[in-house]
N, C-alpha and C positions, 0 to 999 in steps of 0.2 A: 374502704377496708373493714367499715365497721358492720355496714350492710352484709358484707360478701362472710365475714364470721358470721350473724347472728343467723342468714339464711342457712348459712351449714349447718348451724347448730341445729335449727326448726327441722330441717331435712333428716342428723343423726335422731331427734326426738322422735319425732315420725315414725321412724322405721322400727323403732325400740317401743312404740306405742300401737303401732297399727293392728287392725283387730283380725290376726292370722289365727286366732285357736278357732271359729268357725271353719275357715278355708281346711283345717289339719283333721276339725270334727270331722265333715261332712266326706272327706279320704276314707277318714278309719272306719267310719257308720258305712260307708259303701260298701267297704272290702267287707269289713262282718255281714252285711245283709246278704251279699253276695256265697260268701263260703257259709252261712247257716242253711241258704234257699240249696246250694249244692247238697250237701249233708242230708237236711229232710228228703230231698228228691230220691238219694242213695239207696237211706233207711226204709222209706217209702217200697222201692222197687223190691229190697231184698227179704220185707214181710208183706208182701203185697195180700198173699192170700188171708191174712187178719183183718182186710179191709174188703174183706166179699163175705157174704153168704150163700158161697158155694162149697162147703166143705162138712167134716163131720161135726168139729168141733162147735159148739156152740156157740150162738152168739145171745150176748146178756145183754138187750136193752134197759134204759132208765125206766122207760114206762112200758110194761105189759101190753101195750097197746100199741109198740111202735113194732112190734112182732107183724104185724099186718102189713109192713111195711114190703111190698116186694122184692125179691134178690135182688134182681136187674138194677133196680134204683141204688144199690152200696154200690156196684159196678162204674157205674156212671157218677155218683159220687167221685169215688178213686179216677176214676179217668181224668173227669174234673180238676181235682187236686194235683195231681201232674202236671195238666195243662196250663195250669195257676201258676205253678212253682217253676214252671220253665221261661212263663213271661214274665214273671219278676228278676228272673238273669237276665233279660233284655231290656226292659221297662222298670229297673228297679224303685222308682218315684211314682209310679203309678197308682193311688191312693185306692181306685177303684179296684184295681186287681187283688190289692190288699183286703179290704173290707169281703169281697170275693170267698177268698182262699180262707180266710178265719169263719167265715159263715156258714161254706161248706164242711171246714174241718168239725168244727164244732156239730155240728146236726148227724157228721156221720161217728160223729166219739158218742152222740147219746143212742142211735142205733146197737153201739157194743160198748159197754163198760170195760173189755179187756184191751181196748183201743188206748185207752187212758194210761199210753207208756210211758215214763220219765220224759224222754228225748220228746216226745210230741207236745206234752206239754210246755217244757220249754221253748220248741218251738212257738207254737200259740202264741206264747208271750212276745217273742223276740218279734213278731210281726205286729203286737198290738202297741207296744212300745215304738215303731213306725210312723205306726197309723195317728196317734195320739200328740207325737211330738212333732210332726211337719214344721220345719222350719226351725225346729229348736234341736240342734244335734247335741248341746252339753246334753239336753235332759235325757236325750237316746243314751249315749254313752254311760250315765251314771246309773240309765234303768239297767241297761245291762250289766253292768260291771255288780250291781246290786244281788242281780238274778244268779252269776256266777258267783259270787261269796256266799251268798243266801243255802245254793246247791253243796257248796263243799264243805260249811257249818252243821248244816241237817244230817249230811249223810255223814260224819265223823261224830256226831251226837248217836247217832240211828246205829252205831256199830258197838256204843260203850252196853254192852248186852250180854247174858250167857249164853246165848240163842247163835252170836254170833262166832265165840271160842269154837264151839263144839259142832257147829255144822259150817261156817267158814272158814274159820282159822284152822281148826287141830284137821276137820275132813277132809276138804279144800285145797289149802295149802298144804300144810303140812305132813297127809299122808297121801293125795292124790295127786301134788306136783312135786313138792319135793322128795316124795317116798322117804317121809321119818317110821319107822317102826313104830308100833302104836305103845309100849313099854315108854320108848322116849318123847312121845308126842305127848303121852300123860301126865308126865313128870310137870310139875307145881309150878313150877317156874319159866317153863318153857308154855304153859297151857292158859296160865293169865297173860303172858306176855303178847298176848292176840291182843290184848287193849292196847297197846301201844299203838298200833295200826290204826284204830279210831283217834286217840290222841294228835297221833303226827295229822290226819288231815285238819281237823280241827285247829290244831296250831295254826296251819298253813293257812287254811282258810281265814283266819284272823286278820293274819301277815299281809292280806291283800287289803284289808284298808287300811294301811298305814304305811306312807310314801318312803319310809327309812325301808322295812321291812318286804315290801312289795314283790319287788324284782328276787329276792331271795326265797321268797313263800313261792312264787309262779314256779322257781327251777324247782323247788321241792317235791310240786303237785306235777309239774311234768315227769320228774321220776317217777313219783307214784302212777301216773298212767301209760306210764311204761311198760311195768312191773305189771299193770291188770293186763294189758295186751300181750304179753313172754306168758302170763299164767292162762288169760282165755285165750289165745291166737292158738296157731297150727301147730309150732311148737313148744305149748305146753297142751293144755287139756282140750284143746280146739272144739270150743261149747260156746252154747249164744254166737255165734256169731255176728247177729243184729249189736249188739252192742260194739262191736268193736272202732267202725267208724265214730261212734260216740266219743270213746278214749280220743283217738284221732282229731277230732275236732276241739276239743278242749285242750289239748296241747296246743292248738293255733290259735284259739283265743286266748289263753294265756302267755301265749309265748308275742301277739301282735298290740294287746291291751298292756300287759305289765312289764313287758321287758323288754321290748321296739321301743314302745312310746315314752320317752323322757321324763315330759311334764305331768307334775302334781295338779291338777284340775279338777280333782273328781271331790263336788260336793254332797252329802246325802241328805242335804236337804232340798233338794231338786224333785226326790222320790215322792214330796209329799206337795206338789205342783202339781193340781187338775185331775186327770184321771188316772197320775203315775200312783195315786194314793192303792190302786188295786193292785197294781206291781207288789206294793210294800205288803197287804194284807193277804196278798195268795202266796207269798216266796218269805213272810217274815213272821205273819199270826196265825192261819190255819196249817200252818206245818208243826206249829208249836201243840194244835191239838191230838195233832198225831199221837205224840207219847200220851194222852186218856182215852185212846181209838175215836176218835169222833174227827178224823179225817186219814183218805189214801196213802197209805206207804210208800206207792207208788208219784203219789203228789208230793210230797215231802221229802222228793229227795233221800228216798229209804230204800235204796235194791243193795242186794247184798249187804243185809243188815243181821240175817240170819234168825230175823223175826217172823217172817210173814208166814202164814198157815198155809201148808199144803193140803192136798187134797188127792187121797186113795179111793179107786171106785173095785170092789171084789167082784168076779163076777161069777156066778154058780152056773149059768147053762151059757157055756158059749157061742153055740150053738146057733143061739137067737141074735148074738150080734157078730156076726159072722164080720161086717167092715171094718171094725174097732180090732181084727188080728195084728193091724202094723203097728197095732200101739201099746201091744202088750208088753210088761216086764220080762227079763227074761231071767229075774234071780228069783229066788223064794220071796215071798212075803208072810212072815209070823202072823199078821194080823189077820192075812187074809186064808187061814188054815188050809195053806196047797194050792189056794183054787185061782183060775187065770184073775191079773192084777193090771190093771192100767192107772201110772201114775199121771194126773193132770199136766203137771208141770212139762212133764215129757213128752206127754200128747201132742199138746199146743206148740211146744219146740220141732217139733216132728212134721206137723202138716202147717204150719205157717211162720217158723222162724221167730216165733215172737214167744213168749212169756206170758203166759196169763196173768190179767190183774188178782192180787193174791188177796183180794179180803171175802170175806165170810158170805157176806149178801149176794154177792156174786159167781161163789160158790153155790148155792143155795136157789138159784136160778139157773145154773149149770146142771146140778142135780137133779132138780124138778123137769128139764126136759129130757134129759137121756133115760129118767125112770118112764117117764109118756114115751118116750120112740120106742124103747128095747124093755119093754114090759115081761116079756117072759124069760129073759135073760136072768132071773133074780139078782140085780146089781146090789150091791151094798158099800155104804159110803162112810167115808173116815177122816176126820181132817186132824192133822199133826203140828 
């Protein structure tokens, strides 16, 4: 009788002891690796032409010298990258195809600096955090869950701006979605209260490391990317559309990491274990140089921050760039006294779905080749 008690007992300890948060890791690291590699492939297909140099728009390599670099070779690149990211939905443990696909990505991101989207970058990560942690799913799971707070701190920091009232909030919202009259979009109280909207992600963002707050920060931020898809989707201002699977997928990583999964497990200091220490310094220290410019807005978790410099090209003889007509303005430009206007940002939306990376040097290499192509065009350039 005494045997037949103590072996039950061993039996209920057991089962109350057995090490099932790997067997629960290695579920949830699947389904994420899995719906991330979906998602890239999407975003991949639907700004494909930002990954070729067959188009007008330029392309900004790192070094001057990767210009020599043939079309054909981005082509194949991209083809590559596809092919990558279709056999990691099959072969998702395949370490090789990983090492692969970051290898590739990364040589065709220094081909073009406007390559270097929010979403791709994350990506990057989410596959080196993979590569790195074999075998160890806590430390996957914490790297991500790190990269996902890291993004919704930055970019709720990146919005507390005036840059962001008065070209996101008061233009944005509040006169091109919600049609406020500009009388009452100006009004003081209505016109700082655009800082709330950096605020609330920031809370949120918070809310995710902390097991009491968690589940209630995720629903918050699922709102919040709701609200960006009703504002960018079909029916509200149906713009960028590359971004909008983004929203999409962070609603299912937030809705499968904070508010499926039950258990409190997620340590941070797991991030600072082996190579996770570059997780912690590209998603927690160089985003912080962001606000003295000495790092991407675009790395930092900063789009629609309502910071980033644009770029106006005037043009005097249209004449001489006769291909550049699909991408003219079609309202006045003050600055450009009457004469045909091609805004950057619109360009690049226009023939490849994507957004150009918005900083200055990259400009500045954009500029210097359309003055070489279209020389007699007298171009002239403005950044805002």
């Amino acid at each position: 009788m005494v045997r037949i008690t103590q072996n039950r007992l061993n039996l209920s300890f057991y089962k109350m002891t057995r090490p099932t948060t790997p067997i629960y890791f290695d579920k949830i690291n699947a389904l994420l690796f899995k719906i991330a590699c979906i998602f890239w492939l999407i975003v991949k297909l639907m700004g494909w032409r930002m990954w070729t140099a067959y188009r007008l728009f330029p392309t900004a390599p790192v070094f001057e010298s990767l210009d020599r670099i043939p079309p054909v070779i981005h082509v194949i690149l991209l083809i590559l990258s596809l092919l990558f990211i279709t056999l990691l939905l099959l072969f998702d443990k395949n370490k090789f195809i990983m090492v692969g696909l970051l290898m590739i990505e990364i040589f065709s991101c220094l081909l073009d600096q406007n390559r270097w989207q929010p979403y791709e970058y994350q990506c990057l990560f989410i596959i080196f955090i993979f590569i790195i942690n074999t075998n160890k799913p806590k430390l996957v799971i914490t790297s991500f869950i790190f990269i996902l707070i890291s993004t919704y701190l930055y970019s709720g920091l990146g919005k507390l701006n005036s840059g962001f009232l008065h070209t996101v909030w008061v233009q944005i919202i509040l006169k091109s979605f919600l049609k406020f009259p500009s009388n009452i979009a100006g009004q003081h109280y209505i016109y700082y209260a655009g800082y709330l909207l950096g605020l609330f992600e920031l809370i949120a963002g918070t809310g995710l490391v902390f097991s009491k707050t968690k589940k209630i920060a995720a629903i918050a931020l699922i709102i919040m990317h709701l609200f960006i898809l009703l504002l960018l989707g079909p029916l509200g201002l149906n713009y960028n559309n590359i971004v909008w699977p983004w929203n999409m997928v962070m609603i299912v990583y937030l809705y499968l990491i904070f508010i499926r999964r039950q258990e409190s497990v997620t340590k941070f200091k797991y991030v600072f274990i082996g190579w996770n220490k570059l997780v912690f310094i590209a998603w927690c220290v160089l985003p912080a140089l962001h606000f003295i410019g000495y790092w991407d807005g675009f790395l930092s978790s900063s789009m629609y921050s309502g910071k980033a410099p644009k770029m106006i090209i005037c043009i005097k003889d249209t004449s001489k760039c006769r291909q550049l007509h699909a991408f003219y303005g079609k309202e006045g430009y003050k600055i450009c006294n009457g004469q045909a206007y091609i805004e950057l940002q619109n360009w690049a939306i226009t023939e490849t779905n994507a957004i150009p990376n918005p900083e200055v040097r990259i400009y500045k290499i954009t500029r210097k080749k359309l003055e070489k192509k279209y020389a007699g065009a007298g171009l002239s350039f403005y950044y805002y």
